[in-house]
Structures are given as structure tokens and as C-alpha cells.
C-alpha positions as CSV (number, residue, x, y, z in Angstrom):
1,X,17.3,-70.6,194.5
2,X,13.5,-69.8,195.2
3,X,11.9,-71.7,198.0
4,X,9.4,-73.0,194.9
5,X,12.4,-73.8,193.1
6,X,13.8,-75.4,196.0
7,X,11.0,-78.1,196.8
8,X,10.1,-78.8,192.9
9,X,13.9,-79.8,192.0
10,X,13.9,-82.1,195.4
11,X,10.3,-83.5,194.6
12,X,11.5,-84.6,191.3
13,X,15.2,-85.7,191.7
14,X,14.0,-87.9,194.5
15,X,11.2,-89.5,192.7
16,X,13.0,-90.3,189.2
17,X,15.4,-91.7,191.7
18,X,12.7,-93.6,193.4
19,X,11.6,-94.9,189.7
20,X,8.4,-93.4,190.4
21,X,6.0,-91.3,187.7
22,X,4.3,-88.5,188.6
23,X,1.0,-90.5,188.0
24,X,2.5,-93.0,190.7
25,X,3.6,-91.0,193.3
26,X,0.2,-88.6,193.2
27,X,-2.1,-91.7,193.8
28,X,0.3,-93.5,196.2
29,X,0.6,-90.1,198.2
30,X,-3.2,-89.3,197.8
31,X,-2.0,-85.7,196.0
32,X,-3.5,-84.7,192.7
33,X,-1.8,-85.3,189.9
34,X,-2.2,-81.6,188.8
35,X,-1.0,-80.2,192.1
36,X,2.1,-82.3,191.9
37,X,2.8,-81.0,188.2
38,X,2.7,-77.6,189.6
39,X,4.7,-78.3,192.3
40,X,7.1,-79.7,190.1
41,X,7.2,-76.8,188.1
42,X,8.0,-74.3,190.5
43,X,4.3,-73.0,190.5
44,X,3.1,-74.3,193.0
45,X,2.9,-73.6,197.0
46,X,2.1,-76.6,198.7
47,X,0.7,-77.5,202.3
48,X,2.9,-78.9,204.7
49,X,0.3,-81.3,204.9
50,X,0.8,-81.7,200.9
51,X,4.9,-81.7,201.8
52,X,4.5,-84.5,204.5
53,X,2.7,-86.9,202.6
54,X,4.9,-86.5,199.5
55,X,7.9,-87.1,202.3
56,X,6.5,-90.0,203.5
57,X,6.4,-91.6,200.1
58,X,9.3,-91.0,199.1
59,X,10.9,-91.8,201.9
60,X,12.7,-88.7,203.2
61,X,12.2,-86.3,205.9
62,X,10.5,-83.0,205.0
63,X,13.2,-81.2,205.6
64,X,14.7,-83.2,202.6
65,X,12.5,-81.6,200.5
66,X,12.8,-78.2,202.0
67,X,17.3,-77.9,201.3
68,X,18.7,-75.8,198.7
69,X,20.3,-78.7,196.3
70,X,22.3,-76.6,194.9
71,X,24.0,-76.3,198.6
72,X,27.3,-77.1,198.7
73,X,27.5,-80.7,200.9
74,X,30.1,-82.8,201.9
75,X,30.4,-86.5,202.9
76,X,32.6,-88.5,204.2
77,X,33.6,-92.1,204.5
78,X,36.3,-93.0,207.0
79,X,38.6,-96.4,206.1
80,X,36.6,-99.6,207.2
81,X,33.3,-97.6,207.2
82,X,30.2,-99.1,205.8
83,X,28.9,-102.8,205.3
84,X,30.9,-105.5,203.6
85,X,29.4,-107.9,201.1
86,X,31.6,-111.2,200.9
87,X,31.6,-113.3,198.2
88,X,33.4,-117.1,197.5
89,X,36.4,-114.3,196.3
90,X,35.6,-111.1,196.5
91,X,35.2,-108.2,199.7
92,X,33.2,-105.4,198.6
93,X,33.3,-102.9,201.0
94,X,29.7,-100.2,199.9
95,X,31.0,-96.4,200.6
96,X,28.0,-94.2,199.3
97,X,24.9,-94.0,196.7
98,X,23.8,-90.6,195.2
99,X,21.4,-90.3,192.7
100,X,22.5,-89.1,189.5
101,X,20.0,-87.5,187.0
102,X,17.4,-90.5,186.7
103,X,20.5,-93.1,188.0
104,X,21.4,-94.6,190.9
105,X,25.8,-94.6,191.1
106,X,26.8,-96.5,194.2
107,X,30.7,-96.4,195.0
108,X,32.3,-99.6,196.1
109,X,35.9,-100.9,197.6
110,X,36.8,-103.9,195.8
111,X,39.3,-106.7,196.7
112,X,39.2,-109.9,194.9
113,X,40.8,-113.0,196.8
114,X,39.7,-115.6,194.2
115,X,37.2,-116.5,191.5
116,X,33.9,-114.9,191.8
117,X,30.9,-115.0,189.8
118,X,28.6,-112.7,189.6
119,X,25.0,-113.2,188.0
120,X,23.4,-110.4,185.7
121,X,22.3,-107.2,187.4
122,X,18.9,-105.5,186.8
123,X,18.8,-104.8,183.2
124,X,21.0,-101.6,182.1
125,X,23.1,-101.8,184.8
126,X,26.7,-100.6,184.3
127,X,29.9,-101.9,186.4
128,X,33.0,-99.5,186.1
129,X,36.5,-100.9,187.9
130,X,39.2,-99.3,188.5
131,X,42.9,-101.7,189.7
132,X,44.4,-99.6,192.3
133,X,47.1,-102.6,193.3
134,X,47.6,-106.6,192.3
135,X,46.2,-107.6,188.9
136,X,43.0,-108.5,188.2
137,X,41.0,-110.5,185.2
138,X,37.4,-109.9,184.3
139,X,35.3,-111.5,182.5
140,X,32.5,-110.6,180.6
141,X,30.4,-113.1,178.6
142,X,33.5,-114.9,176.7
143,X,35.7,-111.9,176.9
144,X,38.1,-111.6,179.7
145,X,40.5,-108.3,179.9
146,X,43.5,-108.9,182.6
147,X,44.2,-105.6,184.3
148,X,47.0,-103.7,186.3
149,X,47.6,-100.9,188.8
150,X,45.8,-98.0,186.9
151,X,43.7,-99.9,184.6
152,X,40.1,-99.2,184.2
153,X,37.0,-101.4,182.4
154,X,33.5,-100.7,181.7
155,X,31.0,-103.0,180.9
156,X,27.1,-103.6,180.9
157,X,26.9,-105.6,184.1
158,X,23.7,-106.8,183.1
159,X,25.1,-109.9,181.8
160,X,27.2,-113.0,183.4
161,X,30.4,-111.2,184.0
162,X,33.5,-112.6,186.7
163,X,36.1,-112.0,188.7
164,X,39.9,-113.4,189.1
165,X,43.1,-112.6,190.5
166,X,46.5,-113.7,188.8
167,X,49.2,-113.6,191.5
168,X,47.5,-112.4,194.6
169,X,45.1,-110.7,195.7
170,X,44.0,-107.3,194.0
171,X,41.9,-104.3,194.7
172,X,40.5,-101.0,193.3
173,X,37.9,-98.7,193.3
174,X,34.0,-100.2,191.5
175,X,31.2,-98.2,191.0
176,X,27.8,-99.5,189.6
177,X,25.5,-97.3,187.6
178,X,21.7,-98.2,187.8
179,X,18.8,-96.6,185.5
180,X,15.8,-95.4,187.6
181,X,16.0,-97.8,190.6
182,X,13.8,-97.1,193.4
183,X,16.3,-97.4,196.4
184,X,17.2,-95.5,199.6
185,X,19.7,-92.5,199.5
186,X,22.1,-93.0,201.7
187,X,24.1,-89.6,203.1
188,X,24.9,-90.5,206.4
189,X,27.3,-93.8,208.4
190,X,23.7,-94.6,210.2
191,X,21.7,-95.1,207.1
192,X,24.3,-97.3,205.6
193,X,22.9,-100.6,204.8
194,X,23.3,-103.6,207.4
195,X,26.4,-105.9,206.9
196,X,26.6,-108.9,204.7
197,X,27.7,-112.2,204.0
198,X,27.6,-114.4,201.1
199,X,26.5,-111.6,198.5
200,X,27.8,-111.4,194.9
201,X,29.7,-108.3,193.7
């Protein structure tokens, strides 16, 4: 891919993920709008003084903007790695976040001890579950779906949804889908978010 290529994919993909228009994040960087279109486009070739205060407001290094996307890249979790949000009955262990388009997927652990409510998440939001052992009842609305080993749900988590086990405790594999949301990318075990306690899933 083209070095112009290169920076406009990375300038945009970060800033839909950042829920930012290009409007916004020309006045907040002090960049004119029209430079940033071009940049965007591929037709531009911007300072590095242009670069760092895009970088800054977007909250990546240059050198973010600067890789080959289309790179191939690997991460890696490790077992027990990353913060753990505990609930009355649930251990949600956070393993990554990626942005996806103009989403934000974040990949969880899940084990559920107990009952656990959960209040709505931002508007659009989407919780997908997968039961990799135990059984495992959730609730959305009025509607609750029991589930097994291998069973998989998706529902708009944008609405009072809950957790329970049957006979013990369960787990699988969550992942929550969010439209535009300006949050951190995290690639790396030091950028993972602080642990903790008494959070909802």
C-alpha cells in the first residue's frame, strides 16, 4: 500500500472508531477541514507537524498512523491476562478491543456464579454469548433462553437483559459490539484497562 494510502486508511479507521467527524476532529486538532479530506483520500501529503497533532487527538502515537494496516499482526492474550470486572454473579475477565468498520467489538471471558443484572448498554449495543461449559439462562426483557455447552445467543444489549446459572456455575466466551464509540484501542497487556470491582457485565 502507498505511504498516502497508508496514513488516510489509519486517519480514518481510528477516528470513526473515536466517534469523531471529520468536522470534529479538524477543529479539535487545529487542521483544516479541507486538508484532512485530502488526507483522507489519499491525496494528500501532510506535515509531520500536521501527523502529530492529528496523533495527539486521536490518541495514538504517530507511528500509529504511519503502519501498513493491511500488515499482517498478531496478539496475544495469555490465560488470566487482563482486568476482571466482578459483579454480585458474574467474573468477566476483558481479553482485547479492535475496532471494526465504524464499531467497537470487545472480547470477554465470562463466568457466571449467580444472578446478575445488568442495566442497558449505550444504545445499539450488541451482546453475543457463547456457553463453553455449565448451563446458563439469559434473560432479555421477559424472555429468558436457558443454554448449554455450545450454545450461542445474540441480543441488543441495549435493554435490561440478566444472568443465571442452573446447576453450577457456567462460562463461555462474550463479546460486545458497540456502534461508533470513542474509546481506547487496546493492542498491547500494558494498555489493558486497570482492574475492577463491582462492575456489571
Amino acid at each position: 500500500m502507498e505511504p498516502a494510502q497508508v496514513v488516510a486508511e489509519n486517519v480514518r479507521r481510528v477516528r470513526v472508531a473515536r466517534g469523531l467527524s471529520l468536522s470534529d476532529l479538524a477543529r479539535r486538532a487545529g487542521v483544516a477541514k479541507a486538508t484532512l479530506v485530502g488526507l483522507e483520500s489519499g491525496r494528500g501529503n501532510p506535515t509531520v507537524s500536521t501527523l502529530a497533532a492529528l496523533a495527539a487527538e486521536l490518541g495514538v502515537a504517530v507511528t500509529a498512523l504511519l503502519r501498513d494496516p493491511a500488515a499482517p499482526t498478531v496478539h496475544v492474550a495469555r490465560a488470566g491476562q487482563g482486568s476482571v470486572i466482578a459483579g454480585a454473579g458474574t467474573d468477566v475477565r476483558f481479553v482485547h478491543r479492535t475496532p471494526v468498520g465504524g464499531a467497537m467489538l470487545e472480547l470477554y471471558e465470562l463466568r457466571v456464579h449467580g444472578h446478575q443484572a445488568s442495566a442497558p448498554h449505550p444504545a445499539g449495543a450488541l451482546e453475543q454469548i457463547m456457553v463453553t461449559e455449565g448451563e446458563l439462562v439469559v434473560t432479555v426483557g421477559e424472555t429468558a433462553t436457558r443454554l448449554g455447552p455450545g450454545d450461542f445467543i445474540a441480543f441488543s444489549a441495549d435493554r435490561p437483559h440478566s444472568y443465571d446459572v442452573v446447576a453450577g456455575p457456567a462460562r463461555g466466551v462474550m463479546t460486545m459490539i458497540y456502534p461508533e464509540v470513542p474509546a481506547p484501542i487496546f493492542t498491547a497487556a500494558a494498555e489493558l484497562p486497570p482492574a475492577t470491582r463491582g462492575g456489571e457485565a
